[in-house]
Structures are given as structure tokens and as C-alpha cells.
MARKOLKOL-768314 format. One record per residue: residue in three letters; x, y, z of N, C-alpha, C in turn; residue number from 0. Coordinates in nm, 3 decimals, decimal comma. Example, Ala and Ser with C-alpha at 12.3 -4.5 7.8 and 13.67 -1.06 7.14 Angstrom:
resn/nu/nv/nw/cau/cav/caw/cu/cv/cw/resi
ala/1,319/-0,569/0,780/1,230/-0,450/0,780/1,320/-0,330/0,780/0
ser/1,285/-0,225/0,708/1,367/-0,106/0,714/1,290/0,003/0,787/1
***
This chain:
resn/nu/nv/nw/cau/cav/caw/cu/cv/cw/resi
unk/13,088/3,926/13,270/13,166/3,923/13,392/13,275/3,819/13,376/0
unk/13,393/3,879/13,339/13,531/3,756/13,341/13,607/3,777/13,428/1
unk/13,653/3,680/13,500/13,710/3,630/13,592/13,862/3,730/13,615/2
unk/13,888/3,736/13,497/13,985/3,830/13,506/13,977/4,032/13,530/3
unk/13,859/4,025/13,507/13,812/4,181/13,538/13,731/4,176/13,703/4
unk/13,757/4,118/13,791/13,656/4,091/13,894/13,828/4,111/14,010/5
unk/13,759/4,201/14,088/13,887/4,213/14,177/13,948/4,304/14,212/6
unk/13,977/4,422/14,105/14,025/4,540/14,031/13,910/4,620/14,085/7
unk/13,974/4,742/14,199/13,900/4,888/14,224/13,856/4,797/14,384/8
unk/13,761/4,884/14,421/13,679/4,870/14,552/13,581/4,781/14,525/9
unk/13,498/4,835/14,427/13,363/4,734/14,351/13,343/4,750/14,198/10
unk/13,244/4,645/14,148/13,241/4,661/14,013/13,069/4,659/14,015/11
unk/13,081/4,710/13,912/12,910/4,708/13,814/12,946/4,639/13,746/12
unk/12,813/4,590/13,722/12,761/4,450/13,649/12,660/4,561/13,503/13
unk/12,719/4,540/13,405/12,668/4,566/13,264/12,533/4,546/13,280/14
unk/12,410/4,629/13,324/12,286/4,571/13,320/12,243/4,550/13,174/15
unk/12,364/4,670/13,102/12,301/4,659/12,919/12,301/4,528/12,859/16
unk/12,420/4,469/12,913/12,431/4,325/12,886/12,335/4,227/12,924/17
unk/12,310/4,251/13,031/12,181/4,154/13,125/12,059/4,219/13,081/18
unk/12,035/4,311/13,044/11,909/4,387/12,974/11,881/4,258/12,784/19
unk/12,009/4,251/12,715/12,055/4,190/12,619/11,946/4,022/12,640/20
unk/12,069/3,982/12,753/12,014/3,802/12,788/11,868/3,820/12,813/21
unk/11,842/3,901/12,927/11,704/3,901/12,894/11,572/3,890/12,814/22
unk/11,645/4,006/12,683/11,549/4,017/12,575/11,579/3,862/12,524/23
unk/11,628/3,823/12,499/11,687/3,667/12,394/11,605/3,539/12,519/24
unk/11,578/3,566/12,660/11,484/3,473/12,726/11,363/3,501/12,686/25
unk/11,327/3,677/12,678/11,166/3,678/12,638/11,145/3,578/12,529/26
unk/11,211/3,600/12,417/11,191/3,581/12,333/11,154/3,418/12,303/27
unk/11,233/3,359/12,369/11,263/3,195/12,343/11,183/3,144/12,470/28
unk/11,109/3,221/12,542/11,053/3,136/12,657/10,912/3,198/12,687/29
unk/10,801/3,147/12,730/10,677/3,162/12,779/10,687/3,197/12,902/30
unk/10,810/3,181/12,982/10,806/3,189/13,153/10,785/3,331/13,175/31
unk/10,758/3,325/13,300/10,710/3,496/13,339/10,828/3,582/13,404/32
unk/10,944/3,473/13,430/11,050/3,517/13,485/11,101/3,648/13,411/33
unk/11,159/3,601/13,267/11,232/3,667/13,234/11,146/3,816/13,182/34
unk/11,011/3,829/13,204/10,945/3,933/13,169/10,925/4,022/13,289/35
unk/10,944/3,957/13,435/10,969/4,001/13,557/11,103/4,124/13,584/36
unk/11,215/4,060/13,511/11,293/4,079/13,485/11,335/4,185/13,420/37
unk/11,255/4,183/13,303/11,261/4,339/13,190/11,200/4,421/13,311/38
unk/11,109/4,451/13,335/11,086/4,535/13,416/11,156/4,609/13,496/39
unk/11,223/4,487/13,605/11,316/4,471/13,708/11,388/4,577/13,647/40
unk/11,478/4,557/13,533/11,554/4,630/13,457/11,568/4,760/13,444/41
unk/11,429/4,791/13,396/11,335/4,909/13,329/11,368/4,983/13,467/42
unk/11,322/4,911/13,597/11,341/5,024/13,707/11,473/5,035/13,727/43
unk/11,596/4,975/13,764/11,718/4,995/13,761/11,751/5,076/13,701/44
unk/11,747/5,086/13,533/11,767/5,196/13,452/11,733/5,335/13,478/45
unk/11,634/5,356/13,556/11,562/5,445/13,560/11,620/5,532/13,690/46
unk/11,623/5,433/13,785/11,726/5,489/13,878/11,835/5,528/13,873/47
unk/11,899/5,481/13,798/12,010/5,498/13,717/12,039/5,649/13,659/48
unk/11,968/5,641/13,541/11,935/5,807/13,515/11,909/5,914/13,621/49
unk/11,811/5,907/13,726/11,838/5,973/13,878/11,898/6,046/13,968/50
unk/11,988/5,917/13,961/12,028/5,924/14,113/12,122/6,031/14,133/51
unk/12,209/6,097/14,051/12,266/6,205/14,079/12,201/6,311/14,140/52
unk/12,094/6,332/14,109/11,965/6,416/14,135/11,908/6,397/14,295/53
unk/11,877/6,256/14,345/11,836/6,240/14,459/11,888/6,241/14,555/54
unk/11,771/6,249/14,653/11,892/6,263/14,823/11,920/6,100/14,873/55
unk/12,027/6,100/14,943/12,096/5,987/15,008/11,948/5,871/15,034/56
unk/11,865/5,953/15,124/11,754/5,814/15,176/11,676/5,802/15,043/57
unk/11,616/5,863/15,000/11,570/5,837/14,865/11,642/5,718/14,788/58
unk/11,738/5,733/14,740/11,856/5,609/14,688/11,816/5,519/14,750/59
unk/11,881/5,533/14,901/11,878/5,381/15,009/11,702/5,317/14,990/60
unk/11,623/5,409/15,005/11,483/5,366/14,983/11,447/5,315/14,885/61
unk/11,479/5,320/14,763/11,483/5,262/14,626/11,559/5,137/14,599/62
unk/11,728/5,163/14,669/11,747/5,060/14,633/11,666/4,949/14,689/63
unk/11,669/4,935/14,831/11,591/4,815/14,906/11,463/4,789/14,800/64
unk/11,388/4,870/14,770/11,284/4,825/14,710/11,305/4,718/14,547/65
unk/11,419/4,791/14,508/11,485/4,720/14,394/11,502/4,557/14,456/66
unk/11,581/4,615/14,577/11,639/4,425/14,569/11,553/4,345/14,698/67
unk/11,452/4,399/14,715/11,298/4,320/14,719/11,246/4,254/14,597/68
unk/11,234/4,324/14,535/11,174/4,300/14,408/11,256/4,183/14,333/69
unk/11,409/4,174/14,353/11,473/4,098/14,267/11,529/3,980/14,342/70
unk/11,531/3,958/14,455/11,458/3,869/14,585/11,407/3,767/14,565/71
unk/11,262/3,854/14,522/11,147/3,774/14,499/11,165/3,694/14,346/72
unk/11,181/3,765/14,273/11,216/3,722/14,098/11,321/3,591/14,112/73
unk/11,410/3,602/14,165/11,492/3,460/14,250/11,511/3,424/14,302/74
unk/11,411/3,401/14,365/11,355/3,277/14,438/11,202/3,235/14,377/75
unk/11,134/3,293/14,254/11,078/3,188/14,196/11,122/3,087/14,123/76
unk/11,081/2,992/14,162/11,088/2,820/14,032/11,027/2,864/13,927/77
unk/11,150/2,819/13,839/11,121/2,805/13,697/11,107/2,649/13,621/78
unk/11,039/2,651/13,527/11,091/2,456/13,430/11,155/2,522/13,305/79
unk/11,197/2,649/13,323/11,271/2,671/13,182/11,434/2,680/13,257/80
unk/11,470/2,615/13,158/11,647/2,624/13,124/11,681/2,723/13,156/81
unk/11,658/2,792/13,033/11,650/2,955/12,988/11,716/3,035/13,108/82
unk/11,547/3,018/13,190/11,552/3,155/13,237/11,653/3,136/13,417/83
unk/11,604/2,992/13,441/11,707/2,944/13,547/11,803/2,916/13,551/84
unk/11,917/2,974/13,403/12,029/3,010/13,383/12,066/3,167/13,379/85
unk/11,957/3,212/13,373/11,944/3,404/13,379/11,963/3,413/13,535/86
unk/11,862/3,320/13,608/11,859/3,374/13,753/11,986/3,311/13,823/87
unk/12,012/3,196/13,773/12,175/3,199/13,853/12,288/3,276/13,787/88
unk/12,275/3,346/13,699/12,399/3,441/13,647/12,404/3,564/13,746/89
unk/12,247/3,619/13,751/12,170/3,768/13,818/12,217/3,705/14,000/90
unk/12,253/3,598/14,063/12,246/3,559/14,178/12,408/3,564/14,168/91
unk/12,486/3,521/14,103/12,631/3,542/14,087/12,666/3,658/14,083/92
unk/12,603/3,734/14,011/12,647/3,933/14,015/12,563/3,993/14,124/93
unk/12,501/3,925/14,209/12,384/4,006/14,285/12,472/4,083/14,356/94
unk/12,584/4,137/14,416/12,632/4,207/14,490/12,698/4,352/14,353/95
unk/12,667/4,337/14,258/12,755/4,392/14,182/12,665/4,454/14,020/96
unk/12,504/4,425/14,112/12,383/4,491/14,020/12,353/4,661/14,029/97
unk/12,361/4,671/14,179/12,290/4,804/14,240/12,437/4,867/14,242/98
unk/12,575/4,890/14,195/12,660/4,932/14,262/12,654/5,095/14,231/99
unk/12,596/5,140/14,123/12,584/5,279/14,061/12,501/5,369/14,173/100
unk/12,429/5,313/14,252/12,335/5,381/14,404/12,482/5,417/14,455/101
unk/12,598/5,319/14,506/12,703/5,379/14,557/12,768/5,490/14,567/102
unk/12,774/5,533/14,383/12,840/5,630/14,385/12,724/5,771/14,261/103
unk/12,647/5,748/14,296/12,548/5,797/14,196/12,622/5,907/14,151/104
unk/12,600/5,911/13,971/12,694/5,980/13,907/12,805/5,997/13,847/105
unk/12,886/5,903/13,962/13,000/5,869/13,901/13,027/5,710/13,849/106
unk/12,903/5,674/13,855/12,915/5,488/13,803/12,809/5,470/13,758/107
unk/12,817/5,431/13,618/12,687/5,411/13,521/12,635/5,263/13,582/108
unk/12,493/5,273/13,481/12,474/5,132/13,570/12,551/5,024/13,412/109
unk/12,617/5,087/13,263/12,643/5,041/13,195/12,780/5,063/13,212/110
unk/12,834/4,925/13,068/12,993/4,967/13,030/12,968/5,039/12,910/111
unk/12,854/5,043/12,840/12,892/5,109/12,707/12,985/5,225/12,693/112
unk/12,988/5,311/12,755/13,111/5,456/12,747/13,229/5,348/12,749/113
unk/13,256/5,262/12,814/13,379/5,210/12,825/13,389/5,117/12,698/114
unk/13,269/5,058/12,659/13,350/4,971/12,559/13,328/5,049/12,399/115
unk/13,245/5,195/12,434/13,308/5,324/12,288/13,438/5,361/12,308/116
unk/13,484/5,375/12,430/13,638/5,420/12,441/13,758/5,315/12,379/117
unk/13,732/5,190/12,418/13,801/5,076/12,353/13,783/5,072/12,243/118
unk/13,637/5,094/12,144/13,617/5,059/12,006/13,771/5,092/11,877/119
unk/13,788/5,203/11,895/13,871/5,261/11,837/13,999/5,165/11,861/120
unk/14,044/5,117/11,961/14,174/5,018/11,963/14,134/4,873/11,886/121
unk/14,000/4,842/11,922/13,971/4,700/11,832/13,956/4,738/11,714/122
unk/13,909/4,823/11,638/13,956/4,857/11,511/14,043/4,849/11,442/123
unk/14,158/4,933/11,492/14,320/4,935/11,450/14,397/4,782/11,451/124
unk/14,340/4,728/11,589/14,405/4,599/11,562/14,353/4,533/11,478/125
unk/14,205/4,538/11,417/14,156/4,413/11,308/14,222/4,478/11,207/126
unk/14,209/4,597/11,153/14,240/4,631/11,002/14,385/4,610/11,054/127
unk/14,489/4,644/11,091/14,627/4,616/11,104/14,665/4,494/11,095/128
unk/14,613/4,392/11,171/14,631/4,271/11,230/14,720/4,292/11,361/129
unk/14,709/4,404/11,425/14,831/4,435/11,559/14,888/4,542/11,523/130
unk/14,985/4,530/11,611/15,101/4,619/11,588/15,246/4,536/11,631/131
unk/15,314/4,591/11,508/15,464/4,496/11,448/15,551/4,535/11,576/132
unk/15,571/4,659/11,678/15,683/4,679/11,693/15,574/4,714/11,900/133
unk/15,655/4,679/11,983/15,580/4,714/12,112/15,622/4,876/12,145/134
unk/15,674/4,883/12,102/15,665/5,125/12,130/15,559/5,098/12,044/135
unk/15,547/5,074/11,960/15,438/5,110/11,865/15,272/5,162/11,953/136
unk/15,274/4,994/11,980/15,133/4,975/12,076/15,157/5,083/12,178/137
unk/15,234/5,068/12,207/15,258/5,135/12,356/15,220/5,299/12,338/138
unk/15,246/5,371/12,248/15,249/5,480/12,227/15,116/5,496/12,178/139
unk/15,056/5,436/12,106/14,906/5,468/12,109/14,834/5,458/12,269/140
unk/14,867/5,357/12,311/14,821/5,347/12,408/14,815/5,494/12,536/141
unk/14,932/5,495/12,529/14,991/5,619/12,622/14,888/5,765/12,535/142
unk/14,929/5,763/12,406/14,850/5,918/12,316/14,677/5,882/12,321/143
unk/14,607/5,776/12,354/14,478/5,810/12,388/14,457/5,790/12,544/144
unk/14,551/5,746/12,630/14,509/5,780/12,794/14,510/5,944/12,790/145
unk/14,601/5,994/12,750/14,628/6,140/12,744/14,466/6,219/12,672/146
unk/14,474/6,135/12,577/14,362/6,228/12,533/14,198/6,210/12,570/147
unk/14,197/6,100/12,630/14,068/6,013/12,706/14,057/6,160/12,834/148
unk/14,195/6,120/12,934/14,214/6,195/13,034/14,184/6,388/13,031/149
unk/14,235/6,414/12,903/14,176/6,528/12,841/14,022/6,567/12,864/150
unk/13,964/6,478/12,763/13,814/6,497/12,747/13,781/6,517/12,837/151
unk/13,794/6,455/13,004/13,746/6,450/13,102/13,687/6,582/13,170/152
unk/13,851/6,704/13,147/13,801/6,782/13,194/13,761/6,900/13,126/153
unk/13,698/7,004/13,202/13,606/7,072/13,126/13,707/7,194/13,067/154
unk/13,630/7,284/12,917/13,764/7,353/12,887/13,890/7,340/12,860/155
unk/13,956/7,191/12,805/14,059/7,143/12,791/14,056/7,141/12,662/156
unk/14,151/7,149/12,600/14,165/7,126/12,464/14,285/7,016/12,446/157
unk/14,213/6,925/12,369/14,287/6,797/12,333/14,424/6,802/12,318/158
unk/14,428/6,869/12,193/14,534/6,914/12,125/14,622/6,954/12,172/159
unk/14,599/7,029/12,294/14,710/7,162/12,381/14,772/7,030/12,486/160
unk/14,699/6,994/12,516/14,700/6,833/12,658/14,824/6,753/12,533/161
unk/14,833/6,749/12,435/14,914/6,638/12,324/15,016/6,712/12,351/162
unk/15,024/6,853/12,326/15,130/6,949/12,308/15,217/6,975/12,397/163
unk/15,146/6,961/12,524/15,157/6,968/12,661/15,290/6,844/12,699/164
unk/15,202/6,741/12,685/15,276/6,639/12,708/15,411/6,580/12,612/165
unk/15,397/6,597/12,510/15,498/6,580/12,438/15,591/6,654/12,437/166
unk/15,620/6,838/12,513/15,717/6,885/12,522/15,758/6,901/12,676/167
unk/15,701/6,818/12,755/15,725/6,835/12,879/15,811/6,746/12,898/168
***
């Protein structure tokens, strides 16, 4: 969560893959019961996650509450580990921005991974390149994979024709 991505749209999701991540690295380094509270915690989020496109409206609302009962309770236990009472004030800083995928079930993962496979391909080019020398340069990649991102989207589209499309229009 950087300061600079917080703000942008109506609401944001909070990477649980990421917080799924810190988690595993507290099990690991700590005896506390928190952060094993936590995997769980997770485990059900995820799960809802996968779902919710599927379920009806009160179902969701009924789940979520039960979710953030559950995660409530998980912070507001005392911990004597570092660790994990740096997990629960991170999870208390995003708490409005954990459950946001119930919002729009379907159309908001509870992850960024799709988003940060879509980027992979630009951090690539820039390490082996070291950049790009000339700004059309950047720019035009930039512009030829919105086009083709925007493509994929819809169904029956062909990439190629969407390139063809746009470049003689």
C-alpha cells in the first residue's frame, strides 16, 4: 500500500496475496497465535473471494460481517511479539480496504496479481533495455499494450484486428 496509489477510483483493495506473504514470514519467525489466526482469517477471505460472483447480495453481507468479526477479534488481541503487532497495525491501516472485492463481487479480485502479470512485461523491457532513449518511444508501447490489454478484455476480439483497427483509424 503506497501512498501514492491510495486515492485513485472510489475504493481500493488491499493485496491480501501480499498480506497472505507477511503472514507466512510471521508464522514462521514467531510462536504467537496471532499470525496463525490470521492464515486462516485469510484462508476464509480467499475463499469468499472465489464465490462471491456466485452468491446472493445477503449471503455476501452475511459473510462479510462474519469476516470482520472475526478480524475484530484477531486485533484486538495483545501480542509480546514485534512481529506480529506490526502485522496487526498494517491489517488496522488497510482495514477499510480488506473486504472491498464483497463490493463489487466479480469485478474486484481480492488480489493484484493479474495486475502486476500485466505490468511484468514493461519491467522487463525496461531492465534488459535500461529504459527507453527517446519518450514516443515509451509512449507508444505504452499506448500499443493499453490497446491490446483493452482487447483481451473483450470476448471474440482479436488482438491483431483491435492493432489494425487502431492504427488505420
Amino acid at each position: 500500500r503506497y501512498a501514492a496509489q491510495q486515492g485513485h477510483g472510489l475504493a481500493q483493495q488491499t493485496c491480501l496475496a501480499h498480506l497472505a506473504r507477511d503472514v507466512a514470514y510471521a508464522l514462521e519467525a514467531s510462536d504467537d497465535p496471532v499470525p496463525f489466526r490470521l492464515k486462516l482469517w485469510l484462508g476464509s477471505a480467499f475463499d469468499l473471494a472465489d464465490a462471491a460472483a456466485g452468491l446472493a447480495a445477503s449471503t455476501l453481507a452475511a459473510k462479510r460481517r462474519a469476516l470482520e468479526r472475526r478480524l475484530d477479534a484477531i486485533l484486538a488481541t495483545p501480542s509480546g511479539c514485534e512481529l506480529t503487532r506490526a502485522l496487526q497495525a498494517k491489517l488496522r491501516r488497510a482495514r477499510d480496504q480488506l473486504l472491498t472485492f464483497v463490493d463489487w463481487p466479480g469485478q474486484v479480485g481480492a488480489t493484484n496479481n493479474a495486475c502486476e502479470r500485466d505490468l511484468r512485461p514493461a519491467v522487463i523491457q525496461r531492465k534488459v533495455t535500461n529504459g527507453y532513449r527517446a519518450m514516443w518511444a515509451a509512449q507508444g508501447e505504452a499506448d500499443v499494450r493499453t490497446v491490446v490489454d483493452t482487447a483481451r478484455l473483450a470476448p471474440n476480439t482479436s488482438v491483431f484486428g483491435t492493432i489494425l483497427t487502431t492504427v488505420t483509424a
